[in-house]
C-alpha positions in Angstrom: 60.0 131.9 20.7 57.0 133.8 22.4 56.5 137.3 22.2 57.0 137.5 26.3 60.6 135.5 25.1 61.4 138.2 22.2 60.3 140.9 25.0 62.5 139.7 27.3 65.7 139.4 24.8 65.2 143.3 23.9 64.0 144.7 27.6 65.9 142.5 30.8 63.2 141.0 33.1 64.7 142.1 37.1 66.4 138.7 38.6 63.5 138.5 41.0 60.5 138.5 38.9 57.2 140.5 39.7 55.5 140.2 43.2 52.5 138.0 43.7 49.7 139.1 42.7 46.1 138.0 44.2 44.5 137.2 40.5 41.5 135.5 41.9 40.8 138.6 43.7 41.4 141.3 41.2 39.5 139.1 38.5 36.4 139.2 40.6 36.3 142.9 41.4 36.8 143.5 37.2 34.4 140.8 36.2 36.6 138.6 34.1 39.9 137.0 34.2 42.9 139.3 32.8 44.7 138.3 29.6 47.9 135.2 29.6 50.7 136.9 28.5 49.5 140.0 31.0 49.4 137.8 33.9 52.6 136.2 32.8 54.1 139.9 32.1 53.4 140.1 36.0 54.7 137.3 36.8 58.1 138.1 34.8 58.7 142.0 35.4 56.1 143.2 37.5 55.0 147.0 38.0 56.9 149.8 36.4 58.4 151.6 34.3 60.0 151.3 30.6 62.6 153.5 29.9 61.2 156.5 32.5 58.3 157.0 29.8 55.5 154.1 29.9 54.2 153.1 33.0 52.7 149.5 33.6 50.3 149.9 35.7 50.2 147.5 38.8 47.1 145.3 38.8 44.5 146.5 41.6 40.8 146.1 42.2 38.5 147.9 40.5 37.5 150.9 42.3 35.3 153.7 40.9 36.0 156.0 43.5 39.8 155.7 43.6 42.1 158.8 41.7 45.5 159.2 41.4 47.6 156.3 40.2 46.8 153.0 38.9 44.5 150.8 36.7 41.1 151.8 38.2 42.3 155.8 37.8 43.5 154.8 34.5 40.5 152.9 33.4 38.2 155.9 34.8 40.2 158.1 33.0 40.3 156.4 29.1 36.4 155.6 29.8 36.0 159.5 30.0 38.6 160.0 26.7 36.1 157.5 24.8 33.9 160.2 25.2 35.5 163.3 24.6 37.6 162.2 21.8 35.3 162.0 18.8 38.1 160.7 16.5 38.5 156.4 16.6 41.1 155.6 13.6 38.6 152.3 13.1 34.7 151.5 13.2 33.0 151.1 16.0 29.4 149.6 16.5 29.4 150.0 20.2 31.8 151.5 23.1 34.6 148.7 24.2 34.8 147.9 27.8 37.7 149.7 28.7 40.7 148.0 31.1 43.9 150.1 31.3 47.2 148.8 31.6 49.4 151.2 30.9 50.2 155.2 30.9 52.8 157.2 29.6 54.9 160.5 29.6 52.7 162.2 27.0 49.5 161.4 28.7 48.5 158.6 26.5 46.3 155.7 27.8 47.0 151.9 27.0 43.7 149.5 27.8 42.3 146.3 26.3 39.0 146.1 24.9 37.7 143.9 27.3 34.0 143.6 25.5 34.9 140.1 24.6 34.5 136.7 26.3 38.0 135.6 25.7 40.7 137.2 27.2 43.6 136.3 25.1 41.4 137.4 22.4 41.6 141.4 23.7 42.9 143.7 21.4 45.3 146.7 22.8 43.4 150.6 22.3 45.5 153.1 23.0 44.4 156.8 23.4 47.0 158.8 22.1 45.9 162.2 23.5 48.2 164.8 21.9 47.1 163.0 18.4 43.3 163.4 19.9 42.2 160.5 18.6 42.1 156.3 19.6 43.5 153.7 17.7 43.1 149.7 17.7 45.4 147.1 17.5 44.8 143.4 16.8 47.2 142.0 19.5 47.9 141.5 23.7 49.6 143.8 25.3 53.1 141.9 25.2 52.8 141.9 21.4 52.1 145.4 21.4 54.8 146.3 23.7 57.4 144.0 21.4 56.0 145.8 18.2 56.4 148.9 19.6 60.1 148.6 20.7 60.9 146.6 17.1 58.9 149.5 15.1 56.8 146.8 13.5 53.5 148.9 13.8 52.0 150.7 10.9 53.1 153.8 12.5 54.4 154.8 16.0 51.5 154.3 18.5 52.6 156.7 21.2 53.0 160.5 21.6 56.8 160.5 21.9 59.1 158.0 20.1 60.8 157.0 23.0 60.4 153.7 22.4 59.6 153.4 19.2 62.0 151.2 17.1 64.5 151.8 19.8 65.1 147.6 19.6 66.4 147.7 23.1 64.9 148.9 26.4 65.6 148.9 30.2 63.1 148.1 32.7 62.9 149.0 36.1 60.3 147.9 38.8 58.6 150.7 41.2 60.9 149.3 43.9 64.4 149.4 42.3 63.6 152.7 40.9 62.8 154.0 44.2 65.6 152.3 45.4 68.0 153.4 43.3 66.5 157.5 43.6 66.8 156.7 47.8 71.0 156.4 47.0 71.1 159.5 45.2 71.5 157.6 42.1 69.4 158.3 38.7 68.0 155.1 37.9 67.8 156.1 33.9 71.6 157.0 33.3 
């Protein structure tokens, strides 16, 4: 089975899938093509939330102006943590290209090193901010996210342990959560 398959047995993808998204576009405002099993995460689930703690982020065009929300705000803002976080929990002979993908509750910042010609090849970074430090791991982001959730890791790779080990998880898309918080109804119970 593949890990988007083992994903989707522990977290429900919604019946509808993700919206389309305009790759060619976004790949030629980043400079490179985004990973498989991302686009195919996109393709499954979409934008949104796990569990009301990680946010993944909805693909956009790079923007270096842009704040707020979102991968290019995201991506700004781990660039700056490479900086100001001195410790990296593995050696480093130059700064990774930085993509963000994902965000959660406890600040923490998930992005690919994208310094490499392959894609597929990207390993997940994750600036775990309350830890002050960055760590490395040698997968895509649907393996990480399927680690995480089975508790397979080395050790818990977030600031909370929301979902670590918790073998189970709901995900809800931007829409049905604000769908759900329109009816007066908490999406999370």
């Amino acid at each position: 089975m593949s890990a988007l398959g083992e994903l989707a047995a522990m977290m429900p993808s919604p019946q509808d899938g993700g919206p389309s998204v305009p790759w060619e576009e976004l790949e030629a405002s980043w400079g490179a093509p985004f990973p498989s099993d991302y686009r195919a995460f996109m393709e499954t689930y979409g934008p949104g939330a796990i569990e009301d703690y990680l946010e993944i982020l909805q693909p956009a065009t790079w923007d270096a102006q842009r704040t707020g929300s979102g991968m290019s705000p995201g991506t700004k803002n781990a660039r700056k943590g490479w900086d100001l976080e001195p410790t990296k929990a593995f050696s480093v002979v130059s700064p990774p290209v930085l993509i963000a993908w994902g965000v959660d509750a406890s600040a923490d910042v998930l992005c690919w090193d994208a310094s490499g010609p392959v894609p597929d090849e990207w390993p997940v970074l994750v600036w775990k901010r309350g830890a002050h430090e960055w760590r490395r791991y040698e997968c895509g982001m649907v393996e990480f996210l399927r680690r995480t959730l089975q508790g397979e890791l080395e050790s818990n790779p977030l600031g909370d342990a929301a979902l670590w080990g918790r073998q189970r998880a709901k995900f809800l898309s931007r829409e049905e959560e604000e769908r759900l918080l329109d009816e007066g109804i908490d999406p999370w119970e």
